[in-house]
Chimera marker file (.cmm) of the C-alpha trace (Angstrom):
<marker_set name="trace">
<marker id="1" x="-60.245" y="-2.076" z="-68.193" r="1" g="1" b="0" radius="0.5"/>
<marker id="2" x="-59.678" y="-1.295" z="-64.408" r="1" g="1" b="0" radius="0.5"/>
<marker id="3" x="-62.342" y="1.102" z="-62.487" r="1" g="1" b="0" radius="0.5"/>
<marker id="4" x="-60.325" y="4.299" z="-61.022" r="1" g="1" b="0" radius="0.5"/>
<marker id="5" x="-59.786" y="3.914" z="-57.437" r="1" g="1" b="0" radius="0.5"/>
<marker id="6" x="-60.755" y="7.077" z="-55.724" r="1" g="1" b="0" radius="0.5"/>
<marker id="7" x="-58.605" y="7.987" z="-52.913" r="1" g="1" b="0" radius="0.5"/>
<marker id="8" x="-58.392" y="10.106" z="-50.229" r="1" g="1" b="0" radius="0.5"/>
<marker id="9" x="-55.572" y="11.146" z="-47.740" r="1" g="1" b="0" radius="0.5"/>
<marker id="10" x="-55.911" y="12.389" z="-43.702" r="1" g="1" b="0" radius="0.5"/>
<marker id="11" x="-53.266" y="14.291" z="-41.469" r="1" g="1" b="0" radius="0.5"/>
<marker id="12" x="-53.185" y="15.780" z="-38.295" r="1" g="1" b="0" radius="0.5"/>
<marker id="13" x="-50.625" y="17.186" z="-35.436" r="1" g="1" b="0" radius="0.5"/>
<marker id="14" x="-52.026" y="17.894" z="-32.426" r="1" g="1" b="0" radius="0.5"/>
<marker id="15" x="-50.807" y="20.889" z="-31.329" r="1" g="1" b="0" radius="0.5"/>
<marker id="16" x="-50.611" y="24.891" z="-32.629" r="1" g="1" b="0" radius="0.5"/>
<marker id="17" x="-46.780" y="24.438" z="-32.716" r="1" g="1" b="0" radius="0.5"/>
<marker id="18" x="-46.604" y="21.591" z="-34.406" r="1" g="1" b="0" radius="0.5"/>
<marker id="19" x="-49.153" y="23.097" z="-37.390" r="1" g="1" b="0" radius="0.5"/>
<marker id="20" x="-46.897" y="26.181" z="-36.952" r="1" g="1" b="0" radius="0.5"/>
<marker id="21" x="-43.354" y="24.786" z="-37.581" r="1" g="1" b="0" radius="0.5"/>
<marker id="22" x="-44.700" y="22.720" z="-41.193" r="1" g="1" b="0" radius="0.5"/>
<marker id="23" x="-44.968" y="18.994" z="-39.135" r="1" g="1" b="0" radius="0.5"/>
<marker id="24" x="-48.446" y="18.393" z="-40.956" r="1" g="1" b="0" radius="0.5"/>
<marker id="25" x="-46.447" y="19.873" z="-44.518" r="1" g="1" b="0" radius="0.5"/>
<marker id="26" x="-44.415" y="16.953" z="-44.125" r="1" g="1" b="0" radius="0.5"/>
<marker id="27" x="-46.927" y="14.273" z="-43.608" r="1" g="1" b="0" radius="0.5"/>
<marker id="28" x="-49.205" y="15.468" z="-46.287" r="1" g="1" b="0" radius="0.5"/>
<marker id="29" x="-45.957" y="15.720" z="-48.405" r="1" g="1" b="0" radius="0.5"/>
<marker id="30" x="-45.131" y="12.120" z="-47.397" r="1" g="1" b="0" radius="0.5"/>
<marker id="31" x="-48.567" y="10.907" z="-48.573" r="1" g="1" b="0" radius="0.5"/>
<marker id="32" x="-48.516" y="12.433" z="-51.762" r="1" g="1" b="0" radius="0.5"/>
<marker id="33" x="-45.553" y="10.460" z="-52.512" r="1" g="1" b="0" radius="0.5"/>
<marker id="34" x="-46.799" y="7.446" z="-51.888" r="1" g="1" b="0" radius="0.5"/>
<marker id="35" x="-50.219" y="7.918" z="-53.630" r="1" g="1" b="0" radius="0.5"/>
<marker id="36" x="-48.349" y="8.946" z="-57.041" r="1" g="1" b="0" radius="0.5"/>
<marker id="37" x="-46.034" y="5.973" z="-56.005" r="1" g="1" b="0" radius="0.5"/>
<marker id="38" x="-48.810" y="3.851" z="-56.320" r="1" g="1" b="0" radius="0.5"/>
<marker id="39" x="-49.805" y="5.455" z="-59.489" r="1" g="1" b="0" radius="0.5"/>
<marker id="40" x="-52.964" y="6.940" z="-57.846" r="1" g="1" b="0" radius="0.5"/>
<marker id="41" x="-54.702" y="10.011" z="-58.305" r="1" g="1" b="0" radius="0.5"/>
<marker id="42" x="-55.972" y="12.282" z="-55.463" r="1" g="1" b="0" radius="0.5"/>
<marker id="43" x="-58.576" y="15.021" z="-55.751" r="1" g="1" b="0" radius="0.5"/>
<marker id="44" x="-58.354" y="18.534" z="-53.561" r="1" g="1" b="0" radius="0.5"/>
<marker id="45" x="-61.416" y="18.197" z="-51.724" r="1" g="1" b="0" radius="0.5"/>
<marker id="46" x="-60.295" y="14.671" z="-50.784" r="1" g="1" b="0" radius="0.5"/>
<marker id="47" x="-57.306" y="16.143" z="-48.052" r="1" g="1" b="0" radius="0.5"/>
<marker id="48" x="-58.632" y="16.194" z="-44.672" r="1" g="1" b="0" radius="0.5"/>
<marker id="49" x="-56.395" y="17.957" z="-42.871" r="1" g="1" b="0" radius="0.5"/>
<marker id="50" x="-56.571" y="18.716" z="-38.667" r="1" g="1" b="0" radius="0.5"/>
<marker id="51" x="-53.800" y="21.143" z="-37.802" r="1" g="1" b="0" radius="0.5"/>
<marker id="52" x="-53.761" y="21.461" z="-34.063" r="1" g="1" b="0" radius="0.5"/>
<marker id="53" x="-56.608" y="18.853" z="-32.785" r="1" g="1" b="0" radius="0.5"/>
<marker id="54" x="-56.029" y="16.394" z="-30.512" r="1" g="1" b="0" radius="0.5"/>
<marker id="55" x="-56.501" y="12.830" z="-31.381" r="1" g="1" b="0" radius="0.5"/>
<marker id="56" x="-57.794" y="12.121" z="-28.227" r="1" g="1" b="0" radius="0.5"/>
<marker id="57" x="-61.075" y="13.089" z="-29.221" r="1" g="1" b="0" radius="0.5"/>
<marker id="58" x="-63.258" y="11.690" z="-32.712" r="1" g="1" b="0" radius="0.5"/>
<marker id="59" x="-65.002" y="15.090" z="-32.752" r="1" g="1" b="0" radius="0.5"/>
<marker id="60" x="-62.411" y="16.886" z="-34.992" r="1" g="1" b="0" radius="0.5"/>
<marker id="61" x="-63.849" y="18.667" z="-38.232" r="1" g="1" b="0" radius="0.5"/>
<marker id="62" x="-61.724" y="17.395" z="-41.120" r="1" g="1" b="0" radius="0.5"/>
<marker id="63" x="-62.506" y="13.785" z="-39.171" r="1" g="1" b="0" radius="0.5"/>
<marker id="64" x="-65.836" y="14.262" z="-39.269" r="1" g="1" b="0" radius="0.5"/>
<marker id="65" x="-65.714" y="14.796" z="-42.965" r="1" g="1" b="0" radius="0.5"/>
<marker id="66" x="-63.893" y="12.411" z="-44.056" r="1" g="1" b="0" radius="0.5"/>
<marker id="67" x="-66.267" y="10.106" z="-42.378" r="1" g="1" b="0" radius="0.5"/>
<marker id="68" x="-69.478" y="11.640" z="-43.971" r="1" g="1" b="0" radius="0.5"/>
<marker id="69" x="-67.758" y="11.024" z="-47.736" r="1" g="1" b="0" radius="0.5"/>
<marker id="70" x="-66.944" y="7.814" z="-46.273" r="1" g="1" b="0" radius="0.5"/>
<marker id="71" x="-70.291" y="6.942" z="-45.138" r="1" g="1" b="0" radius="0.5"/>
<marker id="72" x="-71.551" y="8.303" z="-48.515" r="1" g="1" b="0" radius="0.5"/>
<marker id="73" x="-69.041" y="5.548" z="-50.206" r="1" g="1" b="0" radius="0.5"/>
<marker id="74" x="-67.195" y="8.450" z="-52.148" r="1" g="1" b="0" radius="0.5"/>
<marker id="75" x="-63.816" y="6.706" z="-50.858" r="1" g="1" b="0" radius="0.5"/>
<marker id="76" x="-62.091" y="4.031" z="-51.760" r="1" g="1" b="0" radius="0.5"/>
<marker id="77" x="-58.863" y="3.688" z="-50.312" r="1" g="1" b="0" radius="0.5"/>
<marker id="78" x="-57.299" y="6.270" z="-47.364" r="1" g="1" b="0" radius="0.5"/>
<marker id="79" x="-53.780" y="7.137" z="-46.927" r="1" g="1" b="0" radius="0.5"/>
<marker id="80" x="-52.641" y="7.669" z="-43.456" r="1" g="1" b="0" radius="0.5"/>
<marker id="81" x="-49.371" y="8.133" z="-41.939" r="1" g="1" b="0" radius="0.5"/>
<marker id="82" x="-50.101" y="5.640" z="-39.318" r="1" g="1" b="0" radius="0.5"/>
<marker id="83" x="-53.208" y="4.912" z="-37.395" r="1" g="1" b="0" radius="0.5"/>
<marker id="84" x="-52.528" y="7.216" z="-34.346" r="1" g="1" b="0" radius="0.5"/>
<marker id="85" x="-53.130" y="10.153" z="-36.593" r="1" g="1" b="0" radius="0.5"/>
<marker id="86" x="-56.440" y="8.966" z="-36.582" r="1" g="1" b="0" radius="0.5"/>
<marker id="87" x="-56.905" y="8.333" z="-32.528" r="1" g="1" b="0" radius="0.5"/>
<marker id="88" x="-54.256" y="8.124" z="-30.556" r="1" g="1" b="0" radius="0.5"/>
<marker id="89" x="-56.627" y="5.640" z="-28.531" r="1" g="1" b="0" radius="0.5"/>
<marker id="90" x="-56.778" y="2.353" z="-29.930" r="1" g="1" b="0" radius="0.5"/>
<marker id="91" x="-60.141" y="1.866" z="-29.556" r="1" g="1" b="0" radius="0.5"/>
<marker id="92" x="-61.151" y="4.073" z="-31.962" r="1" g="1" b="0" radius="0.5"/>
<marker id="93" x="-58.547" y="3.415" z="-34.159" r="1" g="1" b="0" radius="0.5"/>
<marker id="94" x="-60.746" y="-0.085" z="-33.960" r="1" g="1" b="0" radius="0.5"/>
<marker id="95" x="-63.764" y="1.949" z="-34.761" r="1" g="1" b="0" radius="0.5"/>
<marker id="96" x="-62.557" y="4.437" z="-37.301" r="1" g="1" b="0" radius="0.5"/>
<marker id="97" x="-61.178" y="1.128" z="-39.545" r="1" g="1" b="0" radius="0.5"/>
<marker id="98" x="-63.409" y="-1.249" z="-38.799" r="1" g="1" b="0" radius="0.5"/>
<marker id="99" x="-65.498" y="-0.879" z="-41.585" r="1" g="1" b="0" radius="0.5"/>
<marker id="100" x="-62.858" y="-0.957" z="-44.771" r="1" g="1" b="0" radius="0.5"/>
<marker id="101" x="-63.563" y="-3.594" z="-46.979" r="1" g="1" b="0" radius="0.5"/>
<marker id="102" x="-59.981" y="-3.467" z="-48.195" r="1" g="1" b="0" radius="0.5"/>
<marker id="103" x="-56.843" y="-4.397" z="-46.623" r="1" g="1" b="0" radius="0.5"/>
<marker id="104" x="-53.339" y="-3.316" z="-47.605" r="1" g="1" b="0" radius="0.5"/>
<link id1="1" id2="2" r="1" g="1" b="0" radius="0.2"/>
<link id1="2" id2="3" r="1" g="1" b="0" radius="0.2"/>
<link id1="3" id2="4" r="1" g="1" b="0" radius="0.2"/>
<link id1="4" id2="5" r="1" g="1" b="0" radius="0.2"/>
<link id1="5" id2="6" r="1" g="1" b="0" radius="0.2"/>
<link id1="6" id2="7" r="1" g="1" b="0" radius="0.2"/>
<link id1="7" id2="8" r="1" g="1" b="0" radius="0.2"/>
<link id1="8" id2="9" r="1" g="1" b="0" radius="0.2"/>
<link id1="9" id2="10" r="1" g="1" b="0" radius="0.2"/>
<link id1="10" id2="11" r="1" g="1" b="0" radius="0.2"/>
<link id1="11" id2="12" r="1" g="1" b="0" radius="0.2"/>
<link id1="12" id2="13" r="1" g="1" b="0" radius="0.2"/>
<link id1="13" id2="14" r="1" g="1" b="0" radius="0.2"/>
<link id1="14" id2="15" r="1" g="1" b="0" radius="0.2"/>
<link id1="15" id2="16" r="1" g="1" b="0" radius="0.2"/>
<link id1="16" id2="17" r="1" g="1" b="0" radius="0.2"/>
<link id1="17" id2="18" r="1" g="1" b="0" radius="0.2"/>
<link id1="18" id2="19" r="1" g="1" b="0" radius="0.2"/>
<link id1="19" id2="20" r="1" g="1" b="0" radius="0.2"/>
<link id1="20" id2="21" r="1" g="1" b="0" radius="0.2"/>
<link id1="21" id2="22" r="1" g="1" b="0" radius="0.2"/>
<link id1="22" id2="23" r="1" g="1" b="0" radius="0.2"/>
<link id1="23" id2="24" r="1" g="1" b="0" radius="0.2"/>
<link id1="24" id2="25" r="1" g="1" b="0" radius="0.2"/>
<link id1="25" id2="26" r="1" g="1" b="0" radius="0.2"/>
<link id1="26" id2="27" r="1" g="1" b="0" radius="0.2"/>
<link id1="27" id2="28" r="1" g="1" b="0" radius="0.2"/>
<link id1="28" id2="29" r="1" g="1" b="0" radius="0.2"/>
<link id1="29" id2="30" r="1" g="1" b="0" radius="0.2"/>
<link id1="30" id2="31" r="1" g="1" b="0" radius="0.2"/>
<link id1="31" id2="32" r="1" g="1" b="0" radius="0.2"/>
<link id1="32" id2="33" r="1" g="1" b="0" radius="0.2"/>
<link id1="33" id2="34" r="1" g="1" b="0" radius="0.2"/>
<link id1="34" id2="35" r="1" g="1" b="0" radius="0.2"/>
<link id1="35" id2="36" r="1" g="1" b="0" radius="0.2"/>
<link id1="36" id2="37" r="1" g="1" b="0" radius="0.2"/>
<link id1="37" id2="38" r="1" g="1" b="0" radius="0.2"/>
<link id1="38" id2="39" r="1" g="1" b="0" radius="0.2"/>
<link id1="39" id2="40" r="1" g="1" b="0" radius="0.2"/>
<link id1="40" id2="41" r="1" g="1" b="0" radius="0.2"/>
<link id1="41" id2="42" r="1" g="1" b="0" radius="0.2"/>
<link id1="42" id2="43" r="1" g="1" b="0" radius="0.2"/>
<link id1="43" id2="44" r="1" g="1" b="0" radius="0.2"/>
<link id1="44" id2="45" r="1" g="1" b="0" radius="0.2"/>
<link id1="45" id2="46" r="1" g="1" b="0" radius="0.2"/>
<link id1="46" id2="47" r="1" g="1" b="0" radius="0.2"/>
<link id1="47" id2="48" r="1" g="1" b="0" radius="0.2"/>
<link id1="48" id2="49" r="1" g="1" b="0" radius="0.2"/>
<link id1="49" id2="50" r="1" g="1" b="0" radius="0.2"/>
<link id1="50" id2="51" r="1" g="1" b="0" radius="0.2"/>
<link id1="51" id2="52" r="1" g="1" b="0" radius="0.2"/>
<link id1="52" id2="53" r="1" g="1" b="0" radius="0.2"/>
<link id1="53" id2="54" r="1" g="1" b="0" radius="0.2"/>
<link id1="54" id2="55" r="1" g="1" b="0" radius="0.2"/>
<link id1="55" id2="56" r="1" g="1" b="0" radius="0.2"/>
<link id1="56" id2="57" r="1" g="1" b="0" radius="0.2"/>
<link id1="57" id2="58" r="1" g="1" b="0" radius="0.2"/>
<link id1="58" id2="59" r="1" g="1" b="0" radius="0.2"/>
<link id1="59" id2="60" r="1" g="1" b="0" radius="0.2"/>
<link id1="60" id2="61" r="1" g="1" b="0" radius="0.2"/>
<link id1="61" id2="62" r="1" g="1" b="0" radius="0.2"/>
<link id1="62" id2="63" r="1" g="1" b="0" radius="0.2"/>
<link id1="63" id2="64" r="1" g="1" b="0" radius="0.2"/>
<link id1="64" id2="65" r="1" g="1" b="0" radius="0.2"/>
<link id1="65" id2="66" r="1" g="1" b="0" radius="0.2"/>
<link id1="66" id2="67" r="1" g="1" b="0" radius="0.2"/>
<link id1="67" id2="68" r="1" g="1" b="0" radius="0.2"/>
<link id1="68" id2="69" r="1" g="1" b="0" radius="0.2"/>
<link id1="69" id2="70" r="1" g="1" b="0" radius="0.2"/>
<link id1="70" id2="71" r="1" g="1" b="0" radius="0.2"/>
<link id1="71" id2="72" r="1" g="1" b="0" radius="0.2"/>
<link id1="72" id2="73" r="1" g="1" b="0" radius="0.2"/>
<link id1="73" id2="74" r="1" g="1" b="0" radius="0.2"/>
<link id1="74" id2="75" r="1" g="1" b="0" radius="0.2"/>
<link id1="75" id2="76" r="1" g="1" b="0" radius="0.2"/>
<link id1="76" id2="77" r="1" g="1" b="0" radius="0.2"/>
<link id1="77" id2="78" r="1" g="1" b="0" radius="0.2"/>
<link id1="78" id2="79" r="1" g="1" b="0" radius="0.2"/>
<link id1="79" id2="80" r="1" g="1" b="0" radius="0.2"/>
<link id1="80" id2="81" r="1" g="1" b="0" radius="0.2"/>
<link id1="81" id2="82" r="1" g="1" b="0" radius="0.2"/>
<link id1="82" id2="83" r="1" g="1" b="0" radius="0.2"/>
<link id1="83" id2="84" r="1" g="1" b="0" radius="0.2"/>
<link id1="84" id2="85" r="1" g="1" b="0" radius="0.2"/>
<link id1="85" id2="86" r="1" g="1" b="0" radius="0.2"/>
<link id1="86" id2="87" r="1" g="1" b="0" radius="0.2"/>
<link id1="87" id2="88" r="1" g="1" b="0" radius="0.2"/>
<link id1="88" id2="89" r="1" g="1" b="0" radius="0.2"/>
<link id1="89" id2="90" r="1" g="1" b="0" radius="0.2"/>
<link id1="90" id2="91" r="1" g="1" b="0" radius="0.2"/>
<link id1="91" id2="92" r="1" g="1" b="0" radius="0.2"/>
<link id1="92" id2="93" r="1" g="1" b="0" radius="0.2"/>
<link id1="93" id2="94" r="1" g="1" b="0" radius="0.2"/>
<link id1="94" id2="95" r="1" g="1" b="0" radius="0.2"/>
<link id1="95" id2="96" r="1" g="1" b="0" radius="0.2"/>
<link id1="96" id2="97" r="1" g="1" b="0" radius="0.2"/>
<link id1="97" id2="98" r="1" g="1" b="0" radius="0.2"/>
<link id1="98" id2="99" r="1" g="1" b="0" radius="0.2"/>
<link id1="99" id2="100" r="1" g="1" b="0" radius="0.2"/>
<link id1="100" id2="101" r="1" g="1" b="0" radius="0.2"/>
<link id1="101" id2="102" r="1" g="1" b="0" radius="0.2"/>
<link id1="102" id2="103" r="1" g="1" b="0" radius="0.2"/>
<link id1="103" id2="104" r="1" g="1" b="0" radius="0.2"/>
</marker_set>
């Protein structure tokens, strides 16, 4: 019998027009298709979603939850639509993943 994975899924533009004219609608959209692609199930409270936040900054408030239920070990596996939606500065991209324990 396989243990449910619990997953969770982050998006973020960076700008007011961006959130305005449905770019984050389409990521999130994206995601979802490839969680139920995977046959995966994905709660509500598990979308963190910045609309208008720079990534050139870790202080962002959907960020910062996502890493408190991450810290907590509520997460499993995170969908992203690539890793500069996290950071656009690869250093903490480094820091933001460097603690998953599982690789795609």
């Amino acid at each position: 019998m396989s243990q449910r994975v619990v997953v969770a899924l982050y998006a973020r533009v960076s700008s007011d027009q961006q959130a305005k004219s449905g770019t984050i609608d389409s990521q999130v959209t994206a995601l979802r298709e490839r969680i139920a692609a995977d046959g995966e199930a994905l709660a509500e409270d598990l979308c963190f979603i910045d609309a208008g936040v720079s990534g050139a900054t870790l202080i962002r408030p959907q960020l910062e939850r996502l890493r408190d239920q991450a810290a907590l070990g509520v997460i499993d596996r995170l969908y992203v639509l690539s890793p500069d939606r996290l950071s656009r500065k690869y250093a903490h991209q480094v820091l933001l993943m460097g603690s998953r324990s599982e690789t795609p």
